[in-house]
C-alpha positions in Angstrom: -15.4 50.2 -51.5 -14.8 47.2 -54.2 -11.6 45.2 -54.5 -10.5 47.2 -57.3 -9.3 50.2 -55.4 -6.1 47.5 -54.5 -5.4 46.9 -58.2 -5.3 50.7 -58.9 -1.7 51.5 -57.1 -0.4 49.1 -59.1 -1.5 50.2 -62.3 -0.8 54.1 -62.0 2.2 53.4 -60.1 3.9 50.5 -61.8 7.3 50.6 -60.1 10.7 51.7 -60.8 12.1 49.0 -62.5 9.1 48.4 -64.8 9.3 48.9 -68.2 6.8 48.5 -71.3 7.0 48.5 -75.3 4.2 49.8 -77.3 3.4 46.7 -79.6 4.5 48.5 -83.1 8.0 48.6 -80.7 8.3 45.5 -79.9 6.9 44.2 -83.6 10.1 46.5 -85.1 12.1 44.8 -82.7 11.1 41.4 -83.5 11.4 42.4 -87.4 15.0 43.7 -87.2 15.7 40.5 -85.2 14.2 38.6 -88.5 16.1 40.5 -90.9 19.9 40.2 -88.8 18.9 36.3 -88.5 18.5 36.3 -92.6 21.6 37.8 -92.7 24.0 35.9 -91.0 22.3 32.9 -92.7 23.5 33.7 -95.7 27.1 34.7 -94.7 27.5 31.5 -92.5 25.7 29.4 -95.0 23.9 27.7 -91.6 20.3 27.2 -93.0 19.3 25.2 -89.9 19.1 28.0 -87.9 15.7 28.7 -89.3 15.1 25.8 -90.7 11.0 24.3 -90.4 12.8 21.0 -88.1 14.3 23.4 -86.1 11.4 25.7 -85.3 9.4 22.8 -84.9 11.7 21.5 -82.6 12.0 24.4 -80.5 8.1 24.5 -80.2 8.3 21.2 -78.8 11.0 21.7 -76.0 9.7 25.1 -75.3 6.4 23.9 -74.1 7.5 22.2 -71.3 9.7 25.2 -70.2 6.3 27.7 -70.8 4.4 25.6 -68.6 6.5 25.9 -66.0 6.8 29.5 -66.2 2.8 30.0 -66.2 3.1 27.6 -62.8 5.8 30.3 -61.7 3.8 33.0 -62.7 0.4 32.0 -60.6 2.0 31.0 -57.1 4.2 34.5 -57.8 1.6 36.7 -58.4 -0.3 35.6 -55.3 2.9 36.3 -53.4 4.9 33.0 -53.0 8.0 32.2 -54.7 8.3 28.7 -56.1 11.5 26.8 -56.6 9.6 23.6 -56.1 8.7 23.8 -59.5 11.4 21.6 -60.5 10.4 19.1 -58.3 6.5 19.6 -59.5 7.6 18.7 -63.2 9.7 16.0 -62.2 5.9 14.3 -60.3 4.3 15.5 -63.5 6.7 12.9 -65.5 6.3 10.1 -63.0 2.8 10.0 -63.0 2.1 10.6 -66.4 4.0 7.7 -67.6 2.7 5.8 -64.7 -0.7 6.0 -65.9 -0.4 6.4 -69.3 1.0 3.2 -70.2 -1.4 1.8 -68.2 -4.9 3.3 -69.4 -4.1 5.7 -72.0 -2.1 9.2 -73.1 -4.9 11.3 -71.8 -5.0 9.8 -68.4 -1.6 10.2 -68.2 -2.0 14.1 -68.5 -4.7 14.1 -65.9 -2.9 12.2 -63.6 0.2 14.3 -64.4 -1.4 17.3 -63.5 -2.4 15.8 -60.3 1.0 15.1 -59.4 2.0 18.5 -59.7 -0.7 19.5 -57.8 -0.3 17.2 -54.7 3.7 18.9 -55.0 1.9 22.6 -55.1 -0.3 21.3 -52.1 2.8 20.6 -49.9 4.4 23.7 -51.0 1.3 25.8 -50.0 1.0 23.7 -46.6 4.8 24.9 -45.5 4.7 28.1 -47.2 0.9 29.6 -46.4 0.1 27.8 -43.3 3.4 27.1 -41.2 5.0 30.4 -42.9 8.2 28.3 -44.3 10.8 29.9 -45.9 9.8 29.9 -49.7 12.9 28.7 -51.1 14.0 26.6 -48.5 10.0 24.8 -48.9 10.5 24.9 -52.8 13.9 23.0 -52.6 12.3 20.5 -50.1 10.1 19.8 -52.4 12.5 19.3 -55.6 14.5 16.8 -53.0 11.4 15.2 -51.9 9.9 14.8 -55.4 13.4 13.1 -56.7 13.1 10.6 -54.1 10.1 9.7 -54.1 9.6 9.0 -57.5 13.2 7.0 -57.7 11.6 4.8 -55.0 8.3 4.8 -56.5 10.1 3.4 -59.8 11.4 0.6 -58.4 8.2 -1.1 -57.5 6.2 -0.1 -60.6 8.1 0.1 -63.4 11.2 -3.2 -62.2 9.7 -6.2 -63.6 7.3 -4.6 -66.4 7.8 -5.3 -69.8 10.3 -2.6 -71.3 10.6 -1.2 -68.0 13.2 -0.3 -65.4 13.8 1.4 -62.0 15.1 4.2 -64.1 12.4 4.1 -67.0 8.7 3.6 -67.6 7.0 1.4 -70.5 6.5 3.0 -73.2 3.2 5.7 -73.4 1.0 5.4 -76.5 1.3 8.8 -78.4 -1.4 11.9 -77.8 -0.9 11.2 -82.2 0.4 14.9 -84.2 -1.1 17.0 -86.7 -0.1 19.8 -89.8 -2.5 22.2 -91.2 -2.9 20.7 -94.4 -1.5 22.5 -97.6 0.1 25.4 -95.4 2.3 23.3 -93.7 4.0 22.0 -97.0 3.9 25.3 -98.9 5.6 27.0 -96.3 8.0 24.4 -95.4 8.4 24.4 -99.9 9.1 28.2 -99.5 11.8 27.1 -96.4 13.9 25.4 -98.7 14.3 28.0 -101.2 17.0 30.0 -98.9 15.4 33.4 -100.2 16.2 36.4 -98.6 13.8 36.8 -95.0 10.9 35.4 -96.9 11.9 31.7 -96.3 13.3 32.9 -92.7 9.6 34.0 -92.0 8.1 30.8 -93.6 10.5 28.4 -91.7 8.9 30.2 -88.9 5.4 30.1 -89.4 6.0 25.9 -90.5 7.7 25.1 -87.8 4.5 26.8 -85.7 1.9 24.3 -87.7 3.8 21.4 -88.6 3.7 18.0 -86.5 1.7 19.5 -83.8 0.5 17.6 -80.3 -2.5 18.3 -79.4 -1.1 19.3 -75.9 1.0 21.9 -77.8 -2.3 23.3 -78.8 -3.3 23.4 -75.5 -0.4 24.8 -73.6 -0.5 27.8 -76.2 -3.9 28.6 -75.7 -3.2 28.7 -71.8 -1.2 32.1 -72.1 -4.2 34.0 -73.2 -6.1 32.3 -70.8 -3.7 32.8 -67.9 -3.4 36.4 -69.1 -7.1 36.7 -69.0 -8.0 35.0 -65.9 -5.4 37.3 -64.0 -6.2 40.3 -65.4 -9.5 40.8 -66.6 -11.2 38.9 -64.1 -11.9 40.1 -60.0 -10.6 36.6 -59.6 -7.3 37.7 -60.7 -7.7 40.9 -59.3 -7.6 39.3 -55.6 -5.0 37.0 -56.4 -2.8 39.7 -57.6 -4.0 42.2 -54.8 -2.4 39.0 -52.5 0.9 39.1 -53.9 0.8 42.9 -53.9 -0.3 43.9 -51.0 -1.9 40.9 -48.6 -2.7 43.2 -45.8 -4.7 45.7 -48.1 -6.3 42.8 -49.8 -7.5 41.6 -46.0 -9.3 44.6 -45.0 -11.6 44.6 -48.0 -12.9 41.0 -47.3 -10.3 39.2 -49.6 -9.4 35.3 -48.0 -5.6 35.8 -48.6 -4.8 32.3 -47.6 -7.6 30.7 -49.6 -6.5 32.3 -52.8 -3.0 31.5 -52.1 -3.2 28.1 -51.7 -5.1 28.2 -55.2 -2.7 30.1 -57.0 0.5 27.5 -55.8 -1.8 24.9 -56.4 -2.7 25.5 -60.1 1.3 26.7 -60.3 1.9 23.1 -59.1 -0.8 21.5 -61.9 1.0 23.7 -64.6 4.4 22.4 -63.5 2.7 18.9 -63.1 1.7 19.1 -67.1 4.6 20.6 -68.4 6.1 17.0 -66.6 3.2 15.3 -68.1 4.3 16.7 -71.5 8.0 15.5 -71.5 7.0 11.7 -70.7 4.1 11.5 -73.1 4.8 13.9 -75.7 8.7 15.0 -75.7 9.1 11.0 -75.5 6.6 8.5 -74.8 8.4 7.4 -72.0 9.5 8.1 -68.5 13.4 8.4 -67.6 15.5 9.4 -64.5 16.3 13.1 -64.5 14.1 13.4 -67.6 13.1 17.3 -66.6 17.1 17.7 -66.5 16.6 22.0 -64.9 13.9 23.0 -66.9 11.5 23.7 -63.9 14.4 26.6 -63.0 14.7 27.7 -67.1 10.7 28.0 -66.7 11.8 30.1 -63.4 14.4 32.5 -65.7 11.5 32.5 -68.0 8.9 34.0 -65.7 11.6 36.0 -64.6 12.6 37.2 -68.4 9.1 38.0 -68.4 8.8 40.1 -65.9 6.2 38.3 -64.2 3.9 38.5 -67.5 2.5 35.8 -69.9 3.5 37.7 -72.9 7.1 38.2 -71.9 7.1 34.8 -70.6 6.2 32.8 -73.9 9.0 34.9 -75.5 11.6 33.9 -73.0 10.5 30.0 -73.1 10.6 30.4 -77.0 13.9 31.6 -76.8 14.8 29.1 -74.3 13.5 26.5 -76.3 15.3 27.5 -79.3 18.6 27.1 -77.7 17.9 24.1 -76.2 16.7 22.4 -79.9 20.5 23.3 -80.8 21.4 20.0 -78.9 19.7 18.2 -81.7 19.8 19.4 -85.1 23.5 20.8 -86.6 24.2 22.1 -83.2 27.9 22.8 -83.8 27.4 24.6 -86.5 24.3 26.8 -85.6 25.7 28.2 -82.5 28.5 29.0 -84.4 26.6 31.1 -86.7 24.8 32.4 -84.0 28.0 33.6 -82.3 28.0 36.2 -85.3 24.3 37.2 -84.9 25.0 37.8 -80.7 28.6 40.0 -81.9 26.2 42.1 -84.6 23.5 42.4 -81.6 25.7 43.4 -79.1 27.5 46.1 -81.6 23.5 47.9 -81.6 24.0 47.4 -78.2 26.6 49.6 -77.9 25.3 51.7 -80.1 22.3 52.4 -77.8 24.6 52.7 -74.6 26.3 55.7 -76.4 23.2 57.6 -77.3 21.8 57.4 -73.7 25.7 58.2 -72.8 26.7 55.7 -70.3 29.7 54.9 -71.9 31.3 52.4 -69.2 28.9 49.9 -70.4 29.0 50.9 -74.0 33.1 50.1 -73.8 31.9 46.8 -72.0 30.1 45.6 -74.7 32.2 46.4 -77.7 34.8 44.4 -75.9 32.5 41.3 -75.9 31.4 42.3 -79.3 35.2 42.2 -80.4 35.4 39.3 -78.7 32.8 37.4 -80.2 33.9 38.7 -83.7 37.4 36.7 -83.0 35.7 33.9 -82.1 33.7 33.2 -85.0 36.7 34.7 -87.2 39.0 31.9 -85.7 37.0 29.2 -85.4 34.9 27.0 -87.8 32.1 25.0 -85.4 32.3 25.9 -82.1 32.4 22.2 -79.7 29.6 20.3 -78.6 30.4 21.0 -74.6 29.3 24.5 -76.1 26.3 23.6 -77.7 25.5 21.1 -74.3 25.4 24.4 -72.1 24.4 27.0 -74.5 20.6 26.9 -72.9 22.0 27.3 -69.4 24.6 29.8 -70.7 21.4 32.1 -72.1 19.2 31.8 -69.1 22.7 33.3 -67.3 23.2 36.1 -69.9 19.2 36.7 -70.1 19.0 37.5 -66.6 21.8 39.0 -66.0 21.2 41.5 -68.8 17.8 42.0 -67.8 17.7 41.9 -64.0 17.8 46.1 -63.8 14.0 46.7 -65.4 12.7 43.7 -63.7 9.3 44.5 -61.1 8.3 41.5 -59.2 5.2 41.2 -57.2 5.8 43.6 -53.9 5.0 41.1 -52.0 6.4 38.1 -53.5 8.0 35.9 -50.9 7.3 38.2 -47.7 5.5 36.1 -44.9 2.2 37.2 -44.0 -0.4 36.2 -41.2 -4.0 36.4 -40.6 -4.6 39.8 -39.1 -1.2 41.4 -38.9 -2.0 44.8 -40.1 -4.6 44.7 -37.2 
């Protein structure tokens, strides 16, 4: 018998909760999405919204937010929960900027990666071996990782040039990139304000325009996390342990070794997505720099539903709402408050065609709601725009939390031997 009778449950049997789209059903959704966005652009006038600086933008913040949702995805597929990714990222930024300034960019993502790592490493050694409770381990670790580094800082960074006990010297740049001629004729085609067409090219600039190489990098790892976990017998076992750990045992599969792999390589994802916010996001290291996005990375795994293709939608989205802080915020979110009041009236449509009419009344009340709001108001006020990311990651899961199907065994203890 092979390891793939563990996988097969899984695959005929998916769960309650889970739910799929065909891909032309998720590309129609995606389109209408496109065309209601082009439409509420030109009522509100708000061209920022899918403007080539703010797509680009959004790239940038949502890689950090991906990476920690991949890091997420690995320890909670083998079957541990990690909250300590937080504290992963926040190792990531330390010592990233603490080597890069020192010998170079590059070294600084290596070492980066190896700070989240040694925070995955202490999160495996409480969770795996000593059978800690997985969120109180993963909180440990975010405490531990915010001390330590604040202590750290004040011996490496007081005293250097440009540097503080709160902030690092400054890191030389990994250097950016366009795709030559594309990049301009789409960003050309932005700035005409046609009809979808420039909604599409702001898009696709913003996706090729003043690129990191790490951005290139932390895209490609989706596929390749996708991949490794699922077309490989590597990612068979690892999923088998977060599925079923006592099944995977009795056909010869070393649950604890490939558990302490998985939150390792969750803790080296978390560490670069830290890595990418000192050397990329910034050039620099500062205090609270990672400010929640190891937990937004959670709600994007989460979002997800515990897949890479879900995920990279739901740091995207993240990401977009977080770039509101920085270009015509006030005004974006306003005009955004129309598209969410148009969303939620197809909403409500759908309720009352699969007649469940409680919720259906539910949400044309907040539909109303947010029709007055816009109606009444001209720029909504920056404490808005401040809390709109952590206000979506609310409303995302909350809206989502009934089709979600987590690992089975994600977060259960588990000993050597105990189906014995």
């Amino acid at each position: 018998m092979s390891t793939a009778t563990v996988a097969k449950p899984q695959a005929q049997q998916p769960g309650k909760g889970s739910r799929r789209f065909s891909l032309p059903v998720l590309l129609l959704i995606i389109a209408g999405v496109l065309i209601l966005t082009s439409v509420v652009r030109l009522i509100t006038g708000a061209d920022g919204i899918t403007s080539t600086g703010q797509m680009s933008t959004a790239l940038r913040l949502a890689v950090p937010i991906g990476l920690a949702g991949l890091g997420g995805l690995w320890a909670e597929r083998a079957g541990v929960v990690n909250i300590g990714l937080e504290g992963m990222m926040i190792l990531g930024t330390w010592f990233g900027a603490w080597a890069g300034y020192q010998w170079g960019p590059w070294t600084g993502v290596a070492f980066g990666i190896i700070g989240g790592c040694l925070g995955g490493v202490l999160h495996a050694i409480a969770t795996v071996t000593f059978n800690v409770n997985h969120i109180v381990s993963g909180v440990a670790v975010n405490i531990l990782a915010l001390g330590t580094t604040r202590y750290l800082s004040k011996f490496t960074f007081e005293g250097v040039p440009q540097g503080s006990s709160k902030q690092s010297p400054p890191v030389d740049s990994l250097g950016t990139f366009s795709i030559p001629g594309l990049s301009s004729g789409l960003d050309t085609l932005n700035h005409k304000g046609w009809f979808l067409i420039s909604d599409i090219a702001g898009l696709l600039a913003g996706l090729i325009t003043d690129l990191s190489p790490l951005t290139v990098v932390a895209v490609a790892l989706v596929p390749i996390t996708w991949w490794v976990l699922w077309r490989t017998a590597f990612g068979l076992r690892l999923r088998s342990c977060g599925e079923n750990p006592v099944a995977a045992e009795s056909l010869g599969v070393n649950v604890y070794k490939y558990k302490y792999i998985a939150v390792i390589i969750s803790g080296g994802f978390a560490g670069l997505g830290g890595a990418f916010l000192s050397i990329v996001a910034s050039n620099v290291y500062l205090d609270g720099q990672t400010a929640g996005r190891g937990y937004i990375g959670l709600a994007a795994m989460i979002f997800g539903n515990w897949m890479p293709g879900g995920l990279a939608l739901g740091a995207g989205l993240f990401g977009y709402t977080d770039s509101l802080n920085l270009r015509g915020g006030g005004t974006n979110v306003h005009a955004l408050i129309l598209l969410l009041a148009i969303l939620l009236v197809f909403g409500e449509a759908y309720l009352v065609w699969k007649k469940r009419y409680t919720p259906a009344v539910i949400t044309a009340l907040i539909s109303a709601l947010m029709f007055v709001w816009y109606t009444s108001t001209n720029e909504v006020p920056k404490q808005v725009v401040t809390a709109t990311p952590y206000i979506v990651t609310l409303l995302v899961l909350s809206l989502s939390a009934q089709h979600l199907r987590m690992p089975k065994a994600d977060g259960m203890p588990y000993r050597r031997g105990q189906g014995k």
